[in-house]
N, CA, C and O atoms as a Tinker XYZ file with bonds, in Angstrom:
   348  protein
     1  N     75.994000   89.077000   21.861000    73     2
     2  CA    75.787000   88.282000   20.678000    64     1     3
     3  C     75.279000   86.907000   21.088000    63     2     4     5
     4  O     75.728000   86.325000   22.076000    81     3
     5  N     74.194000   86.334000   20.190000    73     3     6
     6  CA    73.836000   85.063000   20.678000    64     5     7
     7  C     73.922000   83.867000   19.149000    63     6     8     9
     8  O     73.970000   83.766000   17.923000    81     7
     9  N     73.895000   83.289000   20.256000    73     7    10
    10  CA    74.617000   81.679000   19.274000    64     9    11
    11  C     73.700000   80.295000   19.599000    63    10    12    13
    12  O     73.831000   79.788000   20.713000    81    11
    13  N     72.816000   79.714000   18.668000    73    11    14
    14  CA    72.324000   78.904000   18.771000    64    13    15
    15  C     72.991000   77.442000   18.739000    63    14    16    17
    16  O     73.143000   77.269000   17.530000    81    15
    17  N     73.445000   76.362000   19.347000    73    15    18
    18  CA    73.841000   75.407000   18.829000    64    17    19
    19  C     72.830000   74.065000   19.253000    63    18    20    21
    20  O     72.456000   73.602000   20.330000    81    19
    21  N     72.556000   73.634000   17.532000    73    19    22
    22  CA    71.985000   72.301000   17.615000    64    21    23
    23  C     72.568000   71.477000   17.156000    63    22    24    25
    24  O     73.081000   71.414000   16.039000    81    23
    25  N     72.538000   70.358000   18.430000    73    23    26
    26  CA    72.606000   68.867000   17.857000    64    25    27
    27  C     71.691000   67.608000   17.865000    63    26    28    29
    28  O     70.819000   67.433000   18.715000    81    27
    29  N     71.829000   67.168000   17.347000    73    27    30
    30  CA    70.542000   66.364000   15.946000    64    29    31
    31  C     71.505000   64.691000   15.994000    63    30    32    33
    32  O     72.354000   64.551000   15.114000    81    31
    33  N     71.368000   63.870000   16.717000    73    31    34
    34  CA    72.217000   63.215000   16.761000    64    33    35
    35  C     71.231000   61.995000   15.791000    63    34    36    37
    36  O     70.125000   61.577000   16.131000    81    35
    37  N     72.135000   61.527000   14.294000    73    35    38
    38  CA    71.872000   60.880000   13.324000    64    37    39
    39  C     71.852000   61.848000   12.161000    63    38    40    41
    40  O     71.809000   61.416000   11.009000    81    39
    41  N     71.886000   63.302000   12.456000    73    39    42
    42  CA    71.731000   63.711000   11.150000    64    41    43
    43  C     72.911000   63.629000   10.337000    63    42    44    45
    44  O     72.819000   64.191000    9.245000    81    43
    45  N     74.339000   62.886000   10.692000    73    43    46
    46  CA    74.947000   62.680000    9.983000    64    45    47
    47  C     75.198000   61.904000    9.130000    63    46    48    49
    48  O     75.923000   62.037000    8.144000    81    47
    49  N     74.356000   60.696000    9.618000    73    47    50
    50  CA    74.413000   59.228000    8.987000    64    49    51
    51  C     72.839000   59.797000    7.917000    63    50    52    53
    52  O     72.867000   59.098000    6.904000    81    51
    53  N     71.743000   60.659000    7.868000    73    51    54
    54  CA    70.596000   60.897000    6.894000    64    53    55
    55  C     71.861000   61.196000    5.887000    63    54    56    57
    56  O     72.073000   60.425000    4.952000    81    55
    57  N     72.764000   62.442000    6.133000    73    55    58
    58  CA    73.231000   63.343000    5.192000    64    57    59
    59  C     73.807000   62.441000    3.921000    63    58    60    61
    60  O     73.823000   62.690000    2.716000    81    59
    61  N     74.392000   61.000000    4.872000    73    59    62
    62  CA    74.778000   59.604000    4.016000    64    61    63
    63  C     74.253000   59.140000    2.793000    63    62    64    65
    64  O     74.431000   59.271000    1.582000    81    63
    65  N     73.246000   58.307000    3.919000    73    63    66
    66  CA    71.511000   57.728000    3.162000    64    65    67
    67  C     70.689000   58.061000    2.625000    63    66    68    69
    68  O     70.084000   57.297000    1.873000    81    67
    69  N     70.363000   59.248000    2.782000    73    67    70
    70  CA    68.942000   60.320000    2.186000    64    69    71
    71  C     69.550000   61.326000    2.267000    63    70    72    73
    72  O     69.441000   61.703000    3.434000    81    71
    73  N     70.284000   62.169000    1.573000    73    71    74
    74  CA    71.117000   63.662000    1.526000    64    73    75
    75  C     69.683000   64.453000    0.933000    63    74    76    77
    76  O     69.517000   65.557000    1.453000    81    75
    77  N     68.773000   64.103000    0.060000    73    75    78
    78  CA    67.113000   65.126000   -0.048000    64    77    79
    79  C     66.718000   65.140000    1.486000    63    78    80    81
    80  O     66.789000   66.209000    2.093000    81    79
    81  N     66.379000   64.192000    2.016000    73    79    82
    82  CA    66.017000   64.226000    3.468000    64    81    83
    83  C     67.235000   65.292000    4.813000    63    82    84    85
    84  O     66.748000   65.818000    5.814000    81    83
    85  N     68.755000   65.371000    4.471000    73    83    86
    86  CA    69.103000   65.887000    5.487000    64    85    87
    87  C     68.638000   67.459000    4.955000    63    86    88    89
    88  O     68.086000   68.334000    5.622000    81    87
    89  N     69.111000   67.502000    3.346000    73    87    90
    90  CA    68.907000   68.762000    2.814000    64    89    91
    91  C     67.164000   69.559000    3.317000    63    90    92    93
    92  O     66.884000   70.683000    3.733000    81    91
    93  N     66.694000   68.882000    3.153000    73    91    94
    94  CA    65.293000   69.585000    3.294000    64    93    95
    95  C     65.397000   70.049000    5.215000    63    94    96    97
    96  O     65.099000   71.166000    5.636000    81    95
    97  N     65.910000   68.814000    6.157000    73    95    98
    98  CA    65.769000   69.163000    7.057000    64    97    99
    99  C     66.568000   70.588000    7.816000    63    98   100   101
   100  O     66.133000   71.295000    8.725000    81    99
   101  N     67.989000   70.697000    7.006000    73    99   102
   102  CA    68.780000   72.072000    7.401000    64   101   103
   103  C     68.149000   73.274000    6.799000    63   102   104   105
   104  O     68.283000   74.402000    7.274000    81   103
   105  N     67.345000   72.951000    5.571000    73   103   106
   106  CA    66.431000   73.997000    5.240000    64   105   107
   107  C     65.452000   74.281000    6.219000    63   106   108   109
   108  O     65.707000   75.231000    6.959000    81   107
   109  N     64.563000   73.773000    6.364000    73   107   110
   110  CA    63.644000   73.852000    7.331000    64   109   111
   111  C     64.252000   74.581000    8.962000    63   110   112   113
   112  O     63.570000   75.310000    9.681000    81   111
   113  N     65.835000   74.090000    9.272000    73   111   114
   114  CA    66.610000   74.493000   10.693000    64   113   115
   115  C     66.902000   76.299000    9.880000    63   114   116   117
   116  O     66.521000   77.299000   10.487000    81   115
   117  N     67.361000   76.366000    8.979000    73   115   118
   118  CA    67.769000   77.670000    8.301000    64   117   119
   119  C     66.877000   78.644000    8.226000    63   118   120   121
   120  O     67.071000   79.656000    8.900000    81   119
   121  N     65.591000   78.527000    7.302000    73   119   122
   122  CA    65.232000   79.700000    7.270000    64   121   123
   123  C     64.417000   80.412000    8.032000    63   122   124   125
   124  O     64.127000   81.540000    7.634000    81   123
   125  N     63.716000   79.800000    9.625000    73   123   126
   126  CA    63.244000   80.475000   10.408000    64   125   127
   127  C     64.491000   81.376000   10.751000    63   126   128   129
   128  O     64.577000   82.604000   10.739000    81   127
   129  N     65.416000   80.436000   11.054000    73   127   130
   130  CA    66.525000   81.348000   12.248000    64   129   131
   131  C     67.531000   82.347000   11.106000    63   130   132   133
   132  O     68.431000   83.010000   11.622000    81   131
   133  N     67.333000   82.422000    9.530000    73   131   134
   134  CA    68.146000   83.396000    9.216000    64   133   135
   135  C     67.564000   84.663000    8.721000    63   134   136   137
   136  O     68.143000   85.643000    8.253000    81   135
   137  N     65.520000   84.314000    9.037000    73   135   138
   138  CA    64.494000   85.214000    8.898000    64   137   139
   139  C     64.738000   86.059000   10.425000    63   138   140   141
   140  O     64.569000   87.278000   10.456000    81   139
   141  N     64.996000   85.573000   11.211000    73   139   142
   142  CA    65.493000   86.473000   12.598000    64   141   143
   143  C     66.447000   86.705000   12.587000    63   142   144   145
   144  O     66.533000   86.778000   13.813000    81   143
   145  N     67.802000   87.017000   12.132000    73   143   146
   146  CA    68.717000   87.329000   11.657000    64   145   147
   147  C     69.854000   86.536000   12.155000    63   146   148   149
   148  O     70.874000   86.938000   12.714000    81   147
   149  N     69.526000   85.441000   11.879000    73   147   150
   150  CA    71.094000   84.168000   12.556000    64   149   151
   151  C     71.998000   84.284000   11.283000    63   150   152   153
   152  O     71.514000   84.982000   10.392000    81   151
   153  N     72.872000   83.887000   11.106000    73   151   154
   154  CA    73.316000   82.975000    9.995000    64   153   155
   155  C     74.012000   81.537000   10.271000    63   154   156   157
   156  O     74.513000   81.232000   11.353000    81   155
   157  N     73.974000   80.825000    9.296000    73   155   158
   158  CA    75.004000   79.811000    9.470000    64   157   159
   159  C     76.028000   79.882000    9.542000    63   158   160   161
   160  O     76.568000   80.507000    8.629000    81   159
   161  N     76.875000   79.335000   10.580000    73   159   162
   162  CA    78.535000   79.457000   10.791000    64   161   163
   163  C     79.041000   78.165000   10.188000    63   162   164   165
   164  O     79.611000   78.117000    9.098000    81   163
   165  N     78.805000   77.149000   10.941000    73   163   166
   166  CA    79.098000   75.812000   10.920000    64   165   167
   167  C     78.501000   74.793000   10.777000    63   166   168   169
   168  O     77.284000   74.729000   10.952000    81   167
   169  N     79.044000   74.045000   10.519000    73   167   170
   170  CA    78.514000   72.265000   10.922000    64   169   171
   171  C     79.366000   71.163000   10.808000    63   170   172   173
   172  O     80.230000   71.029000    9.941000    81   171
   173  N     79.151000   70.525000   11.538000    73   171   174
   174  CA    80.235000   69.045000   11.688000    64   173   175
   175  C     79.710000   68.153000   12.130000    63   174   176   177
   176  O     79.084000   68.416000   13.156000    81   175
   177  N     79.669000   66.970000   11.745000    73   175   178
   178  CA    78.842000   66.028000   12.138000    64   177   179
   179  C     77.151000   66.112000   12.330000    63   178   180   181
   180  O     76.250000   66.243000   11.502000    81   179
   181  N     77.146000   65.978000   13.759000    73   179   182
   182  CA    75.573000   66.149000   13.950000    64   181   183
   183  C     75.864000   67.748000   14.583000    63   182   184   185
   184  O     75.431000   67.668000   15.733000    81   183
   185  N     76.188000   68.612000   14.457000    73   183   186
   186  CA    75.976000   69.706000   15.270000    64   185   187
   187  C     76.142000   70.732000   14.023000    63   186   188   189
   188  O     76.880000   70.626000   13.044000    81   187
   189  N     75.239000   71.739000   14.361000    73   187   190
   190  CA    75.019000   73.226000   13.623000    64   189   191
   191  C     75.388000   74.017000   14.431000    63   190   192   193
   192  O     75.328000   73.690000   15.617000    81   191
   193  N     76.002000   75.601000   13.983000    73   191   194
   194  CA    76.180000   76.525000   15.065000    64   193   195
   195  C     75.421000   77.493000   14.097000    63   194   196   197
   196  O     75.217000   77.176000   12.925000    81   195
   197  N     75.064000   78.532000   14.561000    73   195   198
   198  CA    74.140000   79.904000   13.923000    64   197   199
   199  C     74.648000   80.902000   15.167000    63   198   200   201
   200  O     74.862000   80.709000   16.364000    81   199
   201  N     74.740000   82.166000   14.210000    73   199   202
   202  CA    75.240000   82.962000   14.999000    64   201   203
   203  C     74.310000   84.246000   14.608000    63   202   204   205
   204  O     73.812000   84.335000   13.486000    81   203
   205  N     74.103000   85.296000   15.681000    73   203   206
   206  CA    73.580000   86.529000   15.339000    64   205   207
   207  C     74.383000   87.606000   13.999000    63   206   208   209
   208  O     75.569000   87.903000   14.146000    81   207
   209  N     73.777000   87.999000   13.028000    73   207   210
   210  CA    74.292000   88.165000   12.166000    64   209   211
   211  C     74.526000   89.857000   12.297000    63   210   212   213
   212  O     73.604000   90.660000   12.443000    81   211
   213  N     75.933000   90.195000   12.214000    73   211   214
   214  CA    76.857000   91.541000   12.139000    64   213   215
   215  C     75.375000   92.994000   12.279000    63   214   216   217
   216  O     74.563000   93.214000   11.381000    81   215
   217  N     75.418000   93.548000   13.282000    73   215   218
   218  CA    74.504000   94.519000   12.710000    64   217   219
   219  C     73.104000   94.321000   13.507000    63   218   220   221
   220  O     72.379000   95.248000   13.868000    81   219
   221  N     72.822000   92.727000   13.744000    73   219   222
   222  CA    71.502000   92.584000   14.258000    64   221   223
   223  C     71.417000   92.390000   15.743000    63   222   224   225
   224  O     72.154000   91.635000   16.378000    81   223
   225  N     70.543000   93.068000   16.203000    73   223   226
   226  CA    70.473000   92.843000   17.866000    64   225   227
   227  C     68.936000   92.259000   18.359000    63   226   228   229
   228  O     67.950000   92.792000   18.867000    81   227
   229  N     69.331000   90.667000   17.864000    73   227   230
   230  CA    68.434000   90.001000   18.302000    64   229   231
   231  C     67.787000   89.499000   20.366000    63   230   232   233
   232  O     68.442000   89.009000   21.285000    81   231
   233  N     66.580000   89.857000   20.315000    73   231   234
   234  CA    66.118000   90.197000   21.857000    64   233   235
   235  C     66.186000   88.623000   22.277000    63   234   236   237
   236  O     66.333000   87.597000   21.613000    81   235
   237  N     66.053000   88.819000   23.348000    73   235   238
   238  CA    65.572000   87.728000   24.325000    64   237   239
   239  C     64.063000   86.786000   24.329000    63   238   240   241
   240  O     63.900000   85.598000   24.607000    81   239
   241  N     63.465000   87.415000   24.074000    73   239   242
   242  CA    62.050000   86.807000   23.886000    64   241   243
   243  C     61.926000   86.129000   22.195000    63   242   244   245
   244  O     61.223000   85.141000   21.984000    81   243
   245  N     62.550000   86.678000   21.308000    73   243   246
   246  CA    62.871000   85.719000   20.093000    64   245   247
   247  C     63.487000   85.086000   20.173000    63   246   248   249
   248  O     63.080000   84.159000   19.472000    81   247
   249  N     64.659000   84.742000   20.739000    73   247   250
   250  CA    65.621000   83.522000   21.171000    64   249   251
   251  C     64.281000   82.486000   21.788000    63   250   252   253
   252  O     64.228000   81.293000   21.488000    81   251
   253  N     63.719000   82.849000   22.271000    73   251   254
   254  CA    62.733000   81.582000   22.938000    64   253   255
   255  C     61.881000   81.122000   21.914000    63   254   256   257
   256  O     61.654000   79.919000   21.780000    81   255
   257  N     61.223000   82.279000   20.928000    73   255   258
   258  CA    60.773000   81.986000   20.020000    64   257   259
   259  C     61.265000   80.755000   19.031000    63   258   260   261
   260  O     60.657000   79.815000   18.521000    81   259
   261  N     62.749000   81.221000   18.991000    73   259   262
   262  CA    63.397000   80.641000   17.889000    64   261   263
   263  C     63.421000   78.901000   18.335000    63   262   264   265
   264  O     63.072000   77.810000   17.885000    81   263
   265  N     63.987000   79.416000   19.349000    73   263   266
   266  CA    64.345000   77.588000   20.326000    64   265   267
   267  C     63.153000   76.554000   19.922000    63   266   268   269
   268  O     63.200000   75.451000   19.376000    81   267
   269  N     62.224000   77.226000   20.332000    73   267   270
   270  CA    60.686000   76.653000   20.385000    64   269   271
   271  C     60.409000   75.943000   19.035000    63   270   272   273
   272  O     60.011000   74.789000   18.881000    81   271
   273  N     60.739000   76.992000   17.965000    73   271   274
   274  CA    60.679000   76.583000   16.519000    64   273   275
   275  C     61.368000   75.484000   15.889000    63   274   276   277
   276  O     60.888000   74.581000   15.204000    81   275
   277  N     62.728000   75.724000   16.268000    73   275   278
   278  CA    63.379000   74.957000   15.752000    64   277   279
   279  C     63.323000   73.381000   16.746000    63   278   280   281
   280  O     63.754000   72.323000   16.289000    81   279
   281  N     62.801000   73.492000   17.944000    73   279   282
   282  CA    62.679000   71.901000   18.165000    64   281   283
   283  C     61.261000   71.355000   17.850000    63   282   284   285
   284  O     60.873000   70.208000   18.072000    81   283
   285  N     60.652000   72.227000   17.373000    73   283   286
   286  CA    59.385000   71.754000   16.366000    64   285   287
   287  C     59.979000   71.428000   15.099000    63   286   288   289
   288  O     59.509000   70.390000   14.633000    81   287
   289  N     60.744000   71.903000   14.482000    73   287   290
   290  CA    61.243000   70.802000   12.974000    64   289   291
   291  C     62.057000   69.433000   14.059000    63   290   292   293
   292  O     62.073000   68.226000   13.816000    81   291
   293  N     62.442000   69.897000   14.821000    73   291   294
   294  CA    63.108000   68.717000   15.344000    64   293   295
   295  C     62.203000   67.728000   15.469000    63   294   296   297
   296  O     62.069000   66.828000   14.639000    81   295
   297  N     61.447000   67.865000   16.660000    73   295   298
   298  CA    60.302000   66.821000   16.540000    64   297   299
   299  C     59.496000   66.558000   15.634000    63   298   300   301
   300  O     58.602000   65.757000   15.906000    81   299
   301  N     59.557000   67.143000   14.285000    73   299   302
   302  CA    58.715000   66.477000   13.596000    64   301   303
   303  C     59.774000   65.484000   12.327000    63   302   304   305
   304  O     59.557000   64.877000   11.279000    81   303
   305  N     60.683000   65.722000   12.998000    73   303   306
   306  CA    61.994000   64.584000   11.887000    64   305   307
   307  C     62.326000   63.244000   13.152000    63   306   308   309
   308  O     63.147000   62.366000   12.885000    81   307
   309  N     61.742000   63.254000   14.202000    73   307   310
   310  CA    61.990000   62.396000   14.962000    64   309   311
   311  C     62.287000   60.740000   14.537000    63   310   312   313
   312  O     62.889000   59.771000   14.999000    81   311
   313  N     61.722000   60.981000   13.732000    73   311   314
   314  CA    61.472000   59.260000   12.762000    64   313   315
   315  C     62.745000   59.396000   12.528000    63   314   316   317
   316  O     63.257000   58.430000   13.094000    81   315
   317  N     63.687000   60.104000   11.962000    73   315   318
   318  CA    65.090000   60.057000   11.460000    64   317   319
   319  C     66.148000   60.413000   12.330000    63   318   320   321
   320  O     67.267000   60.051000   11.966000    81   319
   321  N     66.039000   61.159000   13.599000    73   319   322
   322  CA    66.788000   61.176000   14.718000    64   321   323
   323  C     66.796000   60.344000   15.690000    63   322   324   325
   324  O     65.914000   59.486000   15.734000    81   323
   325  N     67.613000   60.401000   16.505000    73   323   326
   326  CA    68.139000   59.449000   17.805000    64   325   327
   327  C     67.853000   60.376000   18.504000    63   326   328   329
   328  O     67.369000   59.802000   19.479000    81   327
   329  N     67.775000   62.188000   18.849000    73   327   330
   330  CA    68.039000   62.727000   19.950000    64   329   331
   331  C     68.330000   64.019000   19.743000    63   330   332   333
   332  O     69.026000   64.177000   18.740000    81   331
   333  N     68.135000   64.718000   20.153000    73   331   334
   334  CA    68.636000   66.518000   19.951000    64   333   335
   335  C     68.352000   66.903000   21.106000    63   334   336   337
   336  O     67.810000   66.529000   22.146000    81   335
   337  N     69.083000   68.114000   20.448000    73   335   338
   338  CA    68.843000   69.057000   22.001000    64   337   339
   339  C     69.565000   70.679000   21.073000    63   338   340   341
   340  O     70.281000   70.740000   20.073000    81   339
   341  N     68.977000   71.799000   21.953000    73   339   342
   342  CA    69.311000   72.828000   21.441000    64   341   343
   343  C     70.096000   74.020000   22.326000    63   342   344   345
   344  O     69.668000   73.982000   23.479000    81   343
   345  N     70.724000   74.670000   22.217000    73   343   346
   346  CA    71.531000   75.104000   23.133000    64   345   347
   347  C     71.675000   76.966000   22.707000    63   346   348
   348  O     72.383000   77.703000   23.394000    81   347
């Protein structure tokens, strides 16, 4: 089973200030990775967890895919982050 975890360090203080802005940005983190079958588990603070969802046996070469993707929304919210990283 695989488990994505991102952290997005400031996206807690957007969720504050601009909650349209964090909202659009967990959209944007969501529906690539729950079109490959993640789902959302968690979140706390600046960190998301996504997990492979019951049933799906997501490969190795989409995990890279996914990574890739999702630090492309990352970098393109850079104006509103301090820092991420994906795990």
């Amino acid at each position: 089973m695989y488990f994505l975890l991102i952290e997005a360090a400031g996206m807690r203080q957007i969720a504050r200030i601009h909650r349209e802005r964090y909202d659009q940005l967990f959209e944007d983190l969501r529906t690539p990775l729950e079109n490959a079958g993640f789902e959302f588990v968690s979140g706390a603070g600046d960190l998301l967890l996504f997990a492979e969802s019951d049933g799906i046996k997501v490969q190795p070469d989409a995990i890279a895919f996914l990574g890739r993707r999702v630090l492309q929304v990352l970098h393109g919210r850079s104006e509103d982050l301090l820092d991420f990283s994906v795990v």
